[in-house]
The first five atom37 places (N, CA, C, CB, O) and aatype in JSON, in Angstrom:
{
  "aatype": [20, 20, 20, 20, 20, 20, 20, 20, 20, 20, 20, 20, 20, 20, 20, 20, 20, 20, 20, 20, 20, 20, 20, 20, 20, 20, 20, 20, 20, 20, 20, 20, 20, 20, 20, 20, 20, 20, 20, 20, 20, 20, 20, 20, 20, 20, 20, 20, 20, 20, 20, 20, 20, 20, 20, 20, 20, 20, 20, 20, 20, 20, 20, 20, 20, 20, 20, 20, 20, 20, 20, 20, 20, 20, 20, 20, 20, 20, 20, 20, 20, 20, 20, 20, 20, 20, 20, 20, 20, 20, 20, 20, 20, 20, 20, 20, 20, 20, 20, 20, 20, 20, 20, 20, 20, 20, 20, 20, 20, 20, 20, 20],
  "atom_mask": [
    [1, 1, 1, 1, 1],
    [1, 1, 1, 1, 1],
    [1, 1, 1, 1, 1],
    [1, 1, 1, 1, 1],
    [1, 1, 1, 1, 1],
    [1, 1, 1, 1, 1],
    [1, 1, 1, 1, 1],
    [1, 1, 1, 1, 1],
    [1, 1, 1, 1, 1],
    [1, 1, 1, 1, 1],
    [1, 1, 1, 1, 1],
    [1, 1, 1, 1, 1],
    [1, 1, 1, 1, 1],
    [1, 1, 1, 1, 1],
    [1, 1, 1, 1, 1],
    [1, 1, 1, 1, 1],
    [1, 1, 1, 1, 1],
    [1, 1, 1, 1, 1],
    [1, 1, 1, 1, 1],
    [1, 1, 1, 1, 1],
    [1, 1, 1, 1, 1],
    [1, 1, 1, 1, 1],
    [1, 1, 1, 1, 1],
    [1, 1, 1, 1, 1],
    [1, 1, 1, 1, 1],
    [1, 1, 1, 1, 1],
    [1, 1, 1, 1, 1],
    [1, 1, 1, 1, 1],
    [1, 1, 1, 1, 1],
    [1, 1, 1, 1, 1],
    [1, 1, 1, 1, 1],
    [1, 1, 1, 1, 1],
    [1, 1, 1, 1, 1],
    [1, 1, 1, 1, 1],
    [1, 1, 1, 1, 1],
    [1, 1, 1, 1, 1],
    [1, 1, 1, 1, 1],
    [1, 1, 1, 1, 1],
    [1, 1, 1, 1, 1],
    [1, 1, 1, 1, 1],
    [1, 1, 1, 1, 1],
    [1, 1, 1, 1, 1],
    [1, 1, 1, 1, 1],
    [1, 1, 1, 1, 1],
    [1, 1, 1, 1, 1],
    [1, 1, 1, 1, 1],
    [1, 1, 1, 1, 1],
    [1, 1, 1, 1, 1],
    [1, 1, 1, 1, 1],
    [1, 1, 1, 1, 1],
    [1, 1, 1, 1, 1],
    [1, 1, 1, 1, 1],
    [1, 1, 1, 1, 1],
    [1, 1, 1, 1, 1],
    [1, 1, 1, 1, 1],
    [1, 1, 1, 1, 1],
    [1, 1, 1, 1, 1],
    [1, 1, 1, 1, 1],
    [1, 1, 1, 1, 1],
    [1, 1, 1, 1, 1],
    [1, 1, 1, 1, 1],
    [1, 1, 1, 1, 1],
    [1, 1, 1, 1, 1],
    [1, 1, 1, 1, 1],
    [1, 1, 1, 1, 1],
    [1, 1, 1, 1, 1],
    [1, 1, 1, 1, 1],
    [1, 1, 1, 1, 1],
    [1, 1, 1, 1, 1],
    [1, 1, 1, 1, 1],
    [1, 1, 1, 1, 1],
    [1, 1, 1, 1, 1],
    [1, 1, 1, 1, 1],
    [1, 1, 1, 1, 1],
    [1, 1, 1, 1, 1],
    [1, 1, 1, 1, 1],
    [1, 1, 1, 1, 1],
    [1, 1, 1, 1, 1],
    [1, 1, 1, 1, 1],
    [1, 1, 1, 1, 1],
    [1, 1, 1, 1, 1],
    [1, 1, 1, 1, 1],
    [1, 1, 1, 1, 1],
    [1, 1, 1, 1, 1],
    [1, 1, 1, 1, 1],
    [1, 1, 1, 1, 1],
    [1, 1, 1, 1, 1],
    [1, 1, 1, 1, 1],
    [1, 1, 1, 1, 1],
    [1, 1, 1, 1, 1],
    [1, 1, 1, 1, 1],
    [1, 1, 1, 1, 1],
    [1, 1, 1, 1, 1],
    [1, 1, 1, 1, 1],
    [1, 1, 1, 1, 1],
    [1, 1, 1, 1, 1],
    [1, 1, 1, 1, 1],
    [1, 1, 1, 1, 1],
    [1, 1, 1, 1, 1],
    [1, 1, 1, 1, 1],
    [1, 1, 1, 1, 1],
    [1, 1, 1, 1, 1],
    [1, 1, 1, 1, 1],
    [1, 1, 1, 1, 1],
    [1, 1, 1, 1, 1],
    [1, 1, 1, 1, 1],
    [1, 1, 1, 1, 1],
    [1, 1, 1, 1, 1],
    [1, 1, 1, 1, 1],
    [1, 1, 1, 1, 1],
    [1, 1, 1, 1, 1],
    [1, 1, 1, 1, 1]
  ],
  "atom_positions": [
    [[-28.99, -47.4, -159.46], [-29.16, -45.99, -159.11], [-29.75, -45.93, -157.7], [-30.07, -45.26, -160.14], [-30.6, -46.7, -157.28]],
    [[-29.21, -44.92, -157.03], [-29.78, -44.7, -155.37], [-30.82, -44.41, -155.44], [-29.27, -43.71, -154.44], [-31.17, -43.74, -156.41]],
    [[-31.61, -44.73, -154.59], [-33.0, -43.44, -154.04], [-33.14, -42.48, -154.19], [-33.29, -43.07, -152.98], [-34.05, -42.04, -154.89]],
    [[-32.23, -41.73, -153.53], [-32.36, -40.27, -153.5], [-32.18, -39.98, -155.07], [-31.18, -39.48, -152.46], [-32.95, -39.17, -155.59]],
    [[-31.44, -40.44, -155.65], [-31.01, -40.05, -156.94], [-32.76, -40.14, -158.03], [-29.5, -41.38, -157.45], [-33.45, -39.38, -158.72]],
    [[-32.78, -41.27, -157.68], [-34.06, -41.45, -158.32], [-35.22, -40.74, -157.89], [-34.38, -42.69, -158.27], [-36.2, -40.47, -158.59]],
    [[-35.02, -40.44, -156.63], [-35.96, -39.25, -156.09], [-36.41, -37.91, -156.6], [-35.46, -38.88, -155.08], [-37.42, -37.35, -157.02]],
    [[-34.39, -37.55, -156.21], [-34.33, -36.22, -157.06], [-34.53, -36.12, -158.61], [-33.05, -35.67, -156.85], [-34.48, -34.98, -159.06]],
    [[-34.72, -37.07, -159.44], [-35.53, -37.41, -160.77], [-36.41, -36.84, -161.13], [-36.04, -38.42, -160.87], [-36.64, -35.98, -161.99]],
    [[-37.12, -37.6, -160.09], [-39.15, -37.85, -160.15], [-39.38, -36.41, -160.22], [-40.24, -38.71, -158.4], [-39.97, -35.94, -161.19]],
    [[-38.84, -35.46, -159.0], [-38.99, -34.07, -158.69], [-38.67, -33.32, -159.8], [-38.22, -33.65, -157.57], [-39.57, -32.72, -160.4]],
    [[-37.56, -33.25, -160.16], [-37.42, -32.11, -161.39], [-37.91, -32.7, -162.48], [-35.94, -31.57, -161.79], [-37.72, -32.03, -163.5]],
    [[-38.66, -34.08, -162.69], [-39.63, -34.39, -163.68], [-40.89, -33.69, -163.49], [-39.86, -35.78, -163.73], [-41.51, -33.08, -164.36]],
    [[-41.14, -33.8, -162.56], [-42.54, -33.49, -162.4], [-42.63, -31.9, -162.3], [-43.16, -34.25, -161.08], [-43.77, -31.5, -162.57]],
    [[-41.75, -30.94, -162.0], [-41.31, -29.61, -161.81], [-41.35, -29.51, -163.12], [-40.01, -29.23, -161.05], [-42.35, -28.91, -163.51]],
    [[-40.44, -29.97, -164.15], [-40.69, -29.75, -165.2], [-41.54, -29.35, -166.03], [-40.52, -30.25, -165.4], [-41.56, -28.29, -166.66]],
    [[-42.49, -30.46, -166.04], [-43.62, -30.91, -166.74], [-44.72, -30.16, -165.94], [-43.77, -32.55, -166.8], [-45.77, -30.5, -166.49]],
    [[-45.04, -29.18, -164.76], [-45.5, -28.42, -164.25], [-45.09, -27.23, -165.12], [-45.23, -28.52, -162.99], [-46.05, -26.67, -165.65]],
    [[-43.76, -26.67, -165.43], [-43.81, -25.88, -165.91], [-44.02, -25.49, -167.05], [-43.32, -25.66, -165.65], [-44.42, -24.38, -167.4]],
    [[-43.64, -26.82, -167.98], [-43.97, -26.99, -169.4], [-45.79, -26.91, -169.26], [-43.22, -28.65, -170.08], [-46.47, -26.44, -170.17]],
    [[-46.4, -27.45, -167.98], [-48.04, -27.06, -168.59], [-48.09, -25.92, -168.76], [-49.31, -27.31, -167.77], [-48.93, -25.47, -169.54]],
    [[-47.11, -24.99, -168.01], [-47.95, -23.31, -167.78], [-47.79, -22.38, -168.93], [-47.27, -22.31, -166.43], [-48.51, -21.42, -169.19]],
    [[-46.45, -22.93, -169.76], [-45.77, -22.81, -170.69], [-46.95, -23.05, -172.23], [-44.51, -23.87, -170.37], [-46.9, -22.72, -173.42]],
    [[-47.73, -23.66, -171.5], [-48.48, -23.9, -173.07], [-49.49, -23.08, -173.05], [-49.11, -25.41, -173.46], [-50.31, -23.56, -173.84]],
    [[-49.95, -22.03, -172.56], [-50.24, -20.9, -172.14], [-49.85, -20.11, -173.91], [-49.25, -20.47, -170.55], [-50.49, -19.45, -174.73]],
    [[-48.58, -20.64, -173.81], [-48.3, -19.34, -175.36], [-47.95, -20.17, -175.96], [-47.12, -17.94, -175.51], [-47.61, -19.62, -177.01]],
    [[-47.66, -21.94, -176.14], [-47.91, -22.9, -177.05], [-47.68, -24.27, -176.65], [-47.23, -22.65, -178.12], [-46.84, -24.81, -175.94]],
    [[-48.81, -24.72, -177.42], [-49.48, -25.85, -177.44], [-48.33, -27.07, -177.4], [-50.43, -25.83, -178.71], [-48.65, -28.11, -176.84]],
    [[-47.02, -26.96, -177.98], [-46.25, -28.01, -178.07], [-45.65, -28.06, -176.66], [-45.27, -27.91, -179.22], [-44.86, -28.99, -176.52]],
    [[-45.82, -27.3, -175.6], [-45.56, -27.48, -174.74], [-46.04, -28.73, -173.77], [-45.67, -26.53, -174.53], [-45.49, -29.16, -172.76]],
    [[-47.13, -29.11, -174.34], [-48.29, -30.13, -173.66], [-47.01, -31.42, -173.9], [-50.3, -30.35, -174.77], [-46.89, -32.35, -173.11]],
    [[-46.18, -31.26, -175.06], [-46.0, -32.91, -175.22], [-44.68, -33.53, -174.03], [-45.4, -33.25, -177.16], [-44.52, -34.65, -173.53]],
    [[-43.69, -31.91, -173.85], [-42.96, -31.94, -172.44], [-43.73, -32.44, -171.29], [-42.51, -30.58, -172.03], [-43.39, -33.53, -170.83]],
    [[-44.71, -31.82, -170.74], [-45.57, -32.19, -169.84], [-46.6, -33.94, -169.88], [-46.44, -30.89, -169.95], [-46.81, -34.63, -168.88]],
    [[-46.96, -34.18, -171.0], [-47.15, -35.76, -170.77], [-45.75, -36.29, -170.22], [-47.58, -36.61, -172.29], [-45.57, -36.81, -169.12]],
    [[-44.67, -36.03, -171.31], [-43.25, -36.5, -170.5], [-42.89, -36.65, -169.38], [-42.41, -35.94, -170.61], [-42.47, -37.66, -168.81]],
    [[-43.1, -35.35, -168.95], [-42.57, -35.25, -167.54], [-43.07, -35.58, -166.65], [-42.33, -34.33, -167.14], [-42.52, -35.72, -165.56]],
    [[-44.23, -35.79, -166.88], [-45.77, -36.54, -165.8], [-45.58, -37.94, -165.77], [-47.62, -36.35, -166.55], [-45.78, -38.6, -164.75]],
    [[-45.27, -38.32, -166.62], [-45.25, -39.81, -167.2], [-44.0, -40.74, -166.45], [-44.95, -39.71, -169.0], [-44.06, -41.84, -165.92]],
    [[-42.72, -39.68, -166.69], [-41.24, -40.16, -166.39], [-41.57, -40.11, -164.74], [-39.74, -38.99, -167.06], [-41.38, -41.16, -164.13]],
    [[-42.06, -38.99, -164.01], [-42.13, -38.68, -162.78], [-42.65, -40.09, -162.06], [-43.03, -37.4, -162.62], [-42.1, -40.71, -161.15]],
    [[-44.08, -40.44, -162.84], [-44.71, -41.35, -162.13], [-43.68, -42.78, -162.23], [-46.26, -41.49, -162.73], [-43.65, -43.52, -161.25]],
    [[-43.03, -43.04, -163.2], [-42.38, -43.87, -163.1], [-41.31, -43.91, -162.25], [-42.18, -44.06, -164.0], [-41.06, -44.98, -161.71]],
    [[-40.48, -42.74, -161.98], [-39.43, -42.87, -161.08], [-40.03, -43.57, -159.88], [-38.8, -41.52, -160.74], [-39.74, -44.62, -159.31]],
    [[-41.12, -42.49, -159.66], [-42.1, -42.87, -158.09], [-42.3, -43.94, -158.38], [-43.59, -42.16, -157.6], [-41.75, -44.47, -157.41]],
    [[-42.64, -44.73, -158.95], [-43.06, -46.4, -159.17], [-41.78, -47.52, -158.51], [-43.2, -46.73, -161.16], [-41.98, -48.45, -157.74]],
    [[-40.55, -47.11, -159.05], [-39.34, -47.74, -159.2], [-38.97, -47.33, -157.67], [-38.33, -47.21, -160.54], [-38.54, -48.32, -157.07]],
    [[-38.99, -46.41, -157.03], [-38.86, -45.74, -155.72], [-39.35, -46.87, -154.84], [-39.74, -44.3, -155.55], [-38.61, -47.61, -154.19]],
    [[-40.91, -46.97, -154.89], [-41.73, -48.14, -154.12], [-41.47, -49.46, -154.23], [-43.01, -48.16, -154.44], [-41.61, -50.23, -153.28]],
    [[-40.91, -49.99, -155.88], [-40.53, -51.51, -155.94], [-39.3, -51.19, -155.14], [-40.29, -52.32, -157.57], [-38.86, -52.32, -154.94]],
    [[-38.62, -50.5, -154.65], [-37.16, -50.42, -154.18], [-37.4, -50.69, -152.99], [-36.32, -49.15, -154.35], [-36.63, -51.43, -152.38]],
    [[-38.35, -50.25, -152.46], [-38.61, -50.49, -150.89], [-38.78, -49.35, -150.19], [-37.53, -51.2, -150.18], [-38.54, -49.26, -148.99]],
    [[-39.25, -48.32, -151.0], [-38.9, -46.88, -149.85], [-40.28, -46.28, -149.81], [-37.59, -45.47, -150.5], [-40.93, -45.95, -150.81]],
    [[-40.71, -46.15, -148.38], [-42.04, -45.58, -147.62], [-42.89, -44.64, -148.67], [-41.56, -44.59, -146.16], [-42.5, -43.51, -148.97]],
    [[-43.7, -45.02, -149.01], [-44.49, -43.95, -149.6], [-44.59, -42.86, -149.12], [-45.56, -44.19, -149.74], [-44.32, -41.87, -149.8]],
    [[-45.08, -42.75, -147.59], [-45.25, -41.36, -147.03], [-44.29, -40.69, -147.26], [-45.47, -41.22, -145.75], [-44.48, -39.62, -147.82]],
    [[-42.48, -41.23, -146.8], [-41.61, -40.39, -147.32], [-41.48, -40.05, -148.74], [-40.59, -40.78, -146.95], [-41.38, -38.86, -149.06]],
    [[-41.46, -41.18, -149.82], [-41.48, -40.7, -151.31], [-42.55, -39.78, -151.71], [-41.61, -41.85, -152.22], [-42.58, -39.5, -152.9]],
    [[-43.25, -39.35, -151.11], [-44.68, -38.92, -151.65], [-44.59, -37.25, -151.03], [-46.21, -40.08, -150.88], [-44.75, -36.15, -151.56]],
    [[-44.28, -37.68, -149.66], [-44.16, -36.44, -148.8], [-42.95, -35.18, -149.3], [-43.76, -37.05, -147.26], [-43.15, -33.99, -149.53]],
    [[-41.69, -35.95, -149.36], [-40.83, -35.33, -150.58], [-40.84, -34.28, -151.43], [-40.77, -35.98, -151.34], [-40.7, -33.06, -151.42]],
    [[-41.09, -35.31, -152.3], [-42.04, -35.26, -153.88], [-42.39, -34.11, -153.52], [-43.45, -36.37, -154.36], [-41.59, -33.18, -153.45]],
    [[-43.72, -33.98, -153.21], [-44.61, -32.84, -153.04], [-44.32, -31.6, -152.66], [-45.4, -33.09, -152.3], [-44.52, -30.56, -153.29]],
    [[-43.65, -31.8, -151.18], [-43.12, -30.71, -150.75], [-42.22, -29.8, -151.76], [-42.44, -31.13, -149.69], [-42.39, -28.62, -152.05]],
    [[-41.18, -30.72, -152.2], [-40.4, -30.31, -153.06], [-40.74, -29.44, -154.26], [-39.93, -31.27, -153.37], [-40.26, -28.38, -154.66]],
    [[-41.8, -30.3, -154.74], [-42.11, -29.97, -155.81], [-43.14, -28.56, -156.09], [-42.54, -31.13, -156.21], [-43.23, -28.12, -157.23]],
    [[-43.75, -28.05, -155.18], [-44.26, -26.91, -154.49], [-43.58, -26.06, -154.51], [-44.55, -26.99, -153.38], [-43.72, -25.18, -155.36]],
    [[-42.3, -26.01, -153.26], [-41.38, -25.07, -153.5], [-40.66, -24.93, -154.85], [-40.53, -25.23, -152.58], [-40.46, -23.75, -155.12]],
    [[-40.25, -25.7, -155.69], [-39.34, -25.33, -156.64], [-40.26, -24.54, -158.06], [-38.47, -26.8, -157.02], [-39.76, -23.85, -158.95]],
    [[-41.97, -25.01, -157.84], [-42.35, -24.84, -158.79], [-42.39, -23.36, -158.66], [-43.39, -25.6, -159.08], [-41.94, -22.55, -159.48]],
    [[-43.17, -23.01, -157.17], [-42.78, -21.69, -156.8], [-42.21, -20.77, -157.59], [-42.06, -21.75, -155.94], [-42.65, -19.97, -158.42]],
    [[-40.73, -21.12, -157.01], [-40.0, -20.63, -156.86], [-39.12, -20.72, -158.43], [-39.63, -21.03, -155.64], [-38.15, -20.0, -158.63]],
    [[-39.59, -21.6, -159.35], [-38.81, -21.1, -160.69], [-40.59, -20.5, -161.67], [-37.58, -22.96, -161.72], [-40.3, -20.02, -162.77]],
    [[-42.11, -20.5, -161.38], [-42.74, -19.94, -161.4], [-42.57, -18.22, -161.69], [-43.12, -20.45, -160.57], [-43.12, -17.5, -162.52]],
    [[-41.56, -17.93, -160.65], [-41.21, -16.69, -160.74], [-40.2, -15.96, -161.02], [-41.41, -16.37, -160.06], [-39.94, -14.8, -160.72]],
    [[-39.48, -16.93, -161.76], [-38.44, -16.81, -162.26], [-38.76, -16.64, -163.83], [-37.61, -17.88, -161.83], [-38.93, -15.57, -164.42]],
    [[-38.79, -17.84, -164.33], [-39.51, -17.93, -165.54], [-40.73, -17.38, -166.07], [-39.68, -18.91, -165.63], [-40.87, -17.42, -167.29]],
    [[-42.0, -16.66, -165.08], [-42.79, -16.27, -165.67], [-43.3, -14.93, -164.91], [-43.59, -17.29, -165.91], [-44.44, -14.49, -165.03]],
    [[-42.43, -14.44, -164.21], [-42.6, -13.46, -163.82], [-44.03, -13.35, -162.67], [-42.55, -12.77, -165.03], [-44.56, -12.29, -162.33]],
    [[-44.54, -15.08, -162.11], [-45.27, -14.69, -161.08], [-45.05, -14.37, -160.15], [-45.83, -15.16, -160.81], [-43.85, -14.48, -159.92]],
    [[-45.95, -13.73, -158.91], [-46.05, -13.35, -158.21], [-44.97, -14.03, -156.88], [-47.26, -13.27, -158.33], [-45.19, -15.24, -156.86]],
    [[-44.17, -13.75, -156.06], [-43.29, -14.76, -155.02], [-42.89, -14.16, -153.7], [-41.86, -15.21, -155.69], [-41.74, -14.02, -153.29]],
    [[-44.22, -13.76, -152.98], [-44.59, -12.61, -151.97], [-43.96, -13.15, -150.57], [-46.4, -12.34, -151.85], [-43.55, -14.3, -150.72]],
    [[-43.75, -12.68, -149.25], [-43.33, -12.84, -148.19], [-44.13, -14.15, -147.76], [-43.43, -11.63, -147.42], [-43.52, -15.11, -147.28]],
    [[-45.58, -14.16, -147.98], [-46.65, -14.85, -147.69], [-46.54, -16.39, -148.45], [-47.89, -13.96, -148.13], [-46.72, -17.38, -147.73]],
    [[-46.21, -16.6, -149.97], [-45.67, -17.45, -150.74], [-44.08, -18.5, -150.05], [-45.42, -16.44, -152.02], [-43.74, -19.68, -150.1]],
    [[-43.49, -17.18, -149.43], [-42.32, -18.29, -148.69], [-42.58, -18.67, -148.02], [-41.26, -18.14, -148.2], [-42.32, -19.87, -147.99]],
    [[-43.43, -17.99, -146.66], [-43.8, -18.76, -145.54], [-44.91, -20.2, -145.81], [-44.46, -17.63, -144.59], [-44.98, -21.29, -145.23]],
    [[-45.45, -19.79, -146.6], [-46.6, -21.09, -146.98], [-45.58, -22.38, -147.49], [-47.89, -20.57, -148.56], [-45.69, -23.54, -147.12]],
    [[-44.63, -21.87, -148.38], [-43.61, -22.91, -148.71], [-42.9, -23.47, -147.3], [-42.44, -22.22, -149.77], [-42.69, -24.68, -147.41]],
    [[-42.56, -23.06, -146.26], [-41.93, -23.11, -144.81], [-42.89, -24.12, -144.06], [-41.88, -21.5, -143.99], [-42.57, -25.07, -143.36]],
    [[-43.95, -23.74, -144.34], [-45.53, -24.65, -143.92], [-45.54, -26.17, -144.68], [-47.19, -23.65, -144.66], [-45.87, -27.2, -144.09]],
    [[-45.13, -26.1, -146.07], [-45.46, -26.95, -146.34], [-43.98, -28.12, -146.13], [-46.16, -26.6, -147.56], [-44.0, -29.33, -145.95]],
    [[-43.17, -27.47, -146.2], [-41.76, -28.45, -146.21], [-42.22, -28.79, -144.37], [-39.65, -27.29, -146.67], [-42.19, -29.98, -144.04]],
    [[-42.57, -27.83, -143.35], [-42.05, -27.82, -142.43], [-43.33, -29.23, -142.01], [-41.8, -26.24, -141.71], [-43.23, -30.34, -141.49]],
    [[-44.14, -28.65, -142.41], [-45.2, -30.1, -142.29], [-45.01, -31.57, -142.47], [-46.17, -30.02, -143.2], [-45.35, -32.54, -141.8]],
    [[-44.22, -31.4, -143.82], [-43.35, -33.07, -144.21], [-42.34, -33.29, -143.09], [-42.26, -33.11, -145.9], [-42.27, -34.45, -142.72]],
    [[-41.62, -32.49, -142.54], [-41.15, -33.11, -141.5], [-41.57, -33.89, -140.39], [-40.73, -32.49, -141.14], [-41.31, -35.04, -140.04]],
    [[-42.49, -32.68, -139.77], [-43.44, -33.1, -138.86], [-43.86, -34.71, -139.16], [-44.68, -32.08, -138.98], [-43.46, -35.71, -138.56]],
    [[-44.85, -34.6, -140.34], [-45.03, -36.25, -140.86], [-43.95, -37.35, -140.81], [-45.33, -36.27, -142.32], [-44.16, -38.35, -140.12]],
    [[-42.78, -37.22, -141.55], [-42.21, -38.04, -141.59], [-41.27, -38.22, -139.76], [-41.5, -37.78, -143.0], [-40.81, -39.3, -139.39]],
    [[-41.24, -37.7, -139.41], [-40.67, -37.49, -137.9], [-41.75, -38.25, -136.76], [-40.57, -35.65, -137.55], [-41.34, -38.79, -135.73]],
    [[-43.08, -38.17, -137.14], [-44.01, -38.73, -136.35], [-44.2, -40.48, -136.6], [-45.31, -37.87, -136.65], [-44.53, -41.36, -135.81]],
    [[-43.8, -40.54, -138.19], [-43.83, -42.21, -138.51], [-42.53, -42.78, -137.33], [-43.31, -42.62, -140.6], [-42.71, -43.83, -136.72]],
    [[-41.09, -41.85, -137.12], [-40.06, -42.77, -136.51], [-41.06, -43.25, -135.29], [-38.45, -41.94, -136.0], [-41.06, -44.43, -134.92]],
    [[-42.07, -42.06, -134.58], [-42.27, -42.17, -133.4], [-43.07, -43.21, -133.59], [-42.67, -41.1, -132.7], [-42.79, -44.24, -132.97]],
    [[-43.92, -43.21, -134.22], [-45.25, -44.49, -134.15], [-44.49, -45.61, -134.0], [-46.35, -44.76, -135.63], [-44.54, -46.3, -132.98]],
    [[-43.78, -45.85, -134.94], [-43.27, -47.29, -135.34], [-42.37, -47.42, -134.01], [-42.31, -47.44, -136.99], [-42.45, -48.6, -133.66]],
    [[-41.73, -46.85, -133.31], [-41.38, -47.35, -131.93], [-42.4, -47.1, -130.61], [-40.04, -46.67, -131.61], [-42.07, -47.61, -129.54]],
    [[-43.53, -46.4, -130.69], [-44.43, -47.11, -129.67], [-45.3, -48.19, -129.9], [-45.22, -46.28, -129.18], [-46.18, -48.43, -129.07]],
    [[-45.14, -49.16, -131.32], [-45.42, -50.33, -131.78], [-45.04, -51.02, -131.25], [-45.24, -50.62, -132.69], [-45.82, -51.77, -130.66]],
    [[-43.31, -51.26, -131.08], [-42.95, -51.78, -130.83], [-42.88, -53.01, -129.62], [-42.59, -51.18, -131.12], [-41.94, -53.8, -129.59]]
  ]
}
């Protein structure tokens, strides 16, 4: 299985199992999705790193990703709040992982 594939995994595991916590809000069996999905997530991410791929990027990802989507199905599914202010912070946070991962190409060639 690719990276990315296994990437895009980890993310809608962990999206998941984010939403299954909020979900237990109105029941408790929701908790046992969420060990799942916490559990499977960390493992993808595990299998990601034995593969050889940068933490900062797997991590940076991840996160970003996982922010926006929670967001953004947050308010889908539960009718929270998903204000002008909520997208731009999402824009902040993806736009930041770039920044990061864009600054590692640079380091690693004034190493050089």
């Amino acid at each position: 299985m690719g990276k990315w594939a296994i990437l895009a995994g980890a993310i809608v595991l962990e999206v998941a199992a984010t939403l299954a916590l909020r979900a237990t809000i109105d029941d408790a069996w929701w908790a046992v999705l969420t060990v799942a999905g916490y559990l499977g997530a960390f493992v993808a991410l595990s299998a990601l790193l034995r593969k050889g791929a940068p933490i900062g990027v797997v991590y940076g990802i991840w996160a970003a990703a996982g922010v926006a989507l929670t967001a953004v199905m947050g308010a889908v599914l539960f009718a929270e709040p998903f204000t002008p202010l909520i997208a731009i912070g999402i824009a902040a946070v993806i736009g930041g992982v770039v920044l990061v991962e864009t600054g590692h190409g640079t380091e690693s060639k004034v190493r050089s």
